[in-house]
Structures are given as C-alpha cells and as structure tokens.
C-alpha positions as CSV (number, residue, x, y, z in Angstrom):
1,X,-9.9,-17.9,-3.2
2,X,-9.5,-14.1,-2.9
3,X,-6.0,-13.4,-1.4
4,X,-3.7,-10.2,-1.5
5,X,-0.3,-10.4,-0.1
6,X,2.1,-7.3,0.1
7,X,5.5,-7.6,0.0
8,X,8.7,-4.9,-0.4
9,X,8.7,-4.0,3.7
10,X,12.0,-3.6,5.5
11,X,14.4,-1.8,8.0
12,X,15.2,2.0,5.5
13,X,17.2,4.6,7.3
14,X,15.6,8.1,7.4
15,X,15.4,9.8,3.7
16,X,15.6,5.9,2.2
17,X,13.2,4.6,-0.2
18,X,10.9,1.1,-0.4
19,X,8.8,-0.2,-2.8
20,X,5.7,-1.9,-1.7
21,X,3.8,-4.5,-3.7
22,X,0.6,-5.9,-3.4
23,X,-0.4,-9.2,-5.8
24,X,-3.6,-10.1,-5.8
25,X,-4.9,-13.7,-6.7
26,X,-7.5,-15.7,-7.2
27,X,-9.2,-13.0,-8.6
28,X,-8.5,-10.3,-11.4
29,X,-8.1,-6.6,-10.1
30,X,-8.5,-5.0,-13.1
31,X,-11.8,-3.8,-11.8
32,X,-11.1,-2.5,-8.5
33,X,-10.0,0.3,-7.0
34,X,-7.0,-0.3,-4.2
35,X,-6.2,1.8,-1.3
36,X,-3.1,1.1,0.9
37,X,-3.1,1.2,4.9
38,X,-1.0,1.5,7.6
39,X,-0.7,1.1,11.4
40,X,1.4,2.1,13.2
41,X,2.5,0.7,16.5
42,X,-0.5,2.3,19.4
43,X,-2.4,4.0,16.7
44,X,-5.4,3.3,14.6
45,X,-4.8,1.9,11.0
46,X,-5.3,5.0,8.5
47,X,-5.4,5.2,5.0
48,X,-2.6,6.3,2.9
49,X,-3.5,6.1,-1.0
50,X,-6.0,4.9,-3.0
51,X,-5.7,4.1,-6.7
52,X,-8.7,3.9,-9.3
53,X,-9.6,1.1,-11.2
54,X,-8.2,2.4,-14.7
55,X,-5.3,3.8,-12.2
56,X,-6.1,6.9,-13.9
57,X,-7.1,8.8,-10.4
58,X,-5.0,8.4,-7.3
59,X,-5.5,9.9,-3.6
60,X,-2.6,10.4,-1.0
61,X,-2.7,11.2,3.0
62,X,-1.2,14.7,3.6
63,X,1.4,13.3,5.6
64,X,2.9,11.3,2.3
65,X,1.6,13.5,-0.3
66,X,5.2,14.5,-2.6
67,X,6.8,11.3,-1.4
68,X,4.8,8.1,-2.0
69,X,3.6,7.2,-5.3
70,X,1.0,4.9,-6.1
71,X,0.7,2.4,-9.3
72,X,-0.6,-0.4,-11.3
73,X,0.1,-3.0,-13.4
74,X,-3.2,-5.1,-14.1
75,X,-1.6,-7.1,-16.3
76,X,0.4,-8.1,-13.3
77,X,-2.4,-8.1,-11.7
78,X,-0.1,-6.2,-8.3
79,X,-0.5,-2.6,-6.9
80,X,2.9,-1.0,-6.1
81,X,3.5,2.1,-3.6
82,X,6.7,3.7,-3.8
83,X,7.9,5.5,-0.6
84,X,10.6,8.1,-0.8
85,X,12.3,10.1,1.7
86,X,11.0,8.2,4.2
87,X,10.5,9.3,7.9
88,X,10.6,7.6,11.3
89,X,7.1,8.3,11.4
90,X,6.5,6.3,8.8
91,X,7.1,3.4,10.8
92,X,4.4,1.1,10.6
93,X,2.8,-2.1,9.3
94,X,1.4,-1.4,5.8
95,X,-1.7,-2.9,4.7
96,X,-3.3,-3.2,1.2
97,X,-7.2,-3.7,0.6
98,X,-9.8,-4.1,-1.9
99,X,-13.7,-3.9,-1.6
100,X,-15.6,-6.7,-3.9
101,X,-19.3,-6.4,-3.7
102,X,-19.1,-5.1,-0.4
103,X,-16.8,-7.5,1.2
104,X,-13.3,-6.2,2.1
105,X,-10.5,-8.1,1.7
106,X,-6.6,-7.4,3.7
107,X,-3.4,-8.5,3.3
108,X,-1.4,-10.1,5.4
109,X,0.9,-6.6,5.6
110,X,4.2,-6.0,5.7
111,X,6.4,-4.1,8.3
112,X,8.6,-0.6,7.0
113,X,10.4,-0.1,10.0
114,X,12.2,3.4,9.3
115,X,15.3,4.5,12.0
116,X,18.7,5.1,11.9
C-alpha cells in the first residue's frame, strides 16, 4: 500500500531551523516528482516546493524562497525540506504529496509550530 508519512515537525523559536522528512513506502519514489504543503490554521493549504523526479529541478513559494531547501535521497527513498530562519508565519501543518497516475496521495502531516 502507497503511504507517505512526514516527520521532523516541532515547537522552533523565530530565526530556528527544522528539518522535514517525508518516507515514502510501499512504493519506490524514484519516479516522482514531490511537492510539499502547508496549512495553516483558517487558511487554505498552499504549496511550498516541489522537487523533480531526478531532484535536479526544484520550485519554492516566494514567501520561503532563500530559506527552505528542498532534497532527495531515492535511495532512501524520503524527501527532506529544510526550513531556516523560520517565521511565525510559518506556523502551520506541513503536508507532503505525490501524484501516481493521476491519483494523489497525502501524508499524514506534521505540525511546525514557530513562536517565542
């Protein structure tokens, strides 16, 4: 069965830094491009990066472009995002999702709570 499950989510004060991971199983993501997602509380889910299959193209939301990085490892078959200097406003629950033959398929996600 096709399951992703992120982990790496936390309480961060302002300027901190997480790491995300999403592991994918049941499946091999090798061929896949991955985009991450977040919601915050009140507000519709948006998307905040998307990584190609090779990982050699990657796409960031303006409001975390020069702070979050996005990554691979296939042979871990897991997609990382790394979040620096992170804001208040980046308080939310942060999804990861991948589209096989036109079905998508979520995490569970995985609360970044940012405050002081």
């Amino acid at each position: 069965q096709l399951q992703l499950v992120e982990s790496g989510g936390g309480l961060v004060q302002p300027g901190g830094s997480l790491r995300l991971s999403c592991a994918a199983s049941g499946f091999t993501l090798d061929y896949y491009a991955i985009t991450w997602f977040r919601q915050a509380p009140g507000k519709e889910r948006e998307g905040v990066s998307c990584i190609s299959s090779s990982g050699g193209t990657t796409n960031y939301a303006d409001s975390v472009k020069g702070r979050f990085t996005i990554s691979r490892d296939n042979a871990k078959n897991t997609v990382y995002l790394q979040m620096n200097s992170l804001k208040p406003e980046d308080t939310a629950v942060y999804y990861c999702r991948i589209v096989v033959r036109g079905l998508e398929y979520w995490g569970q996600g995985t609360q970044v709570t940012v405050s002081s």
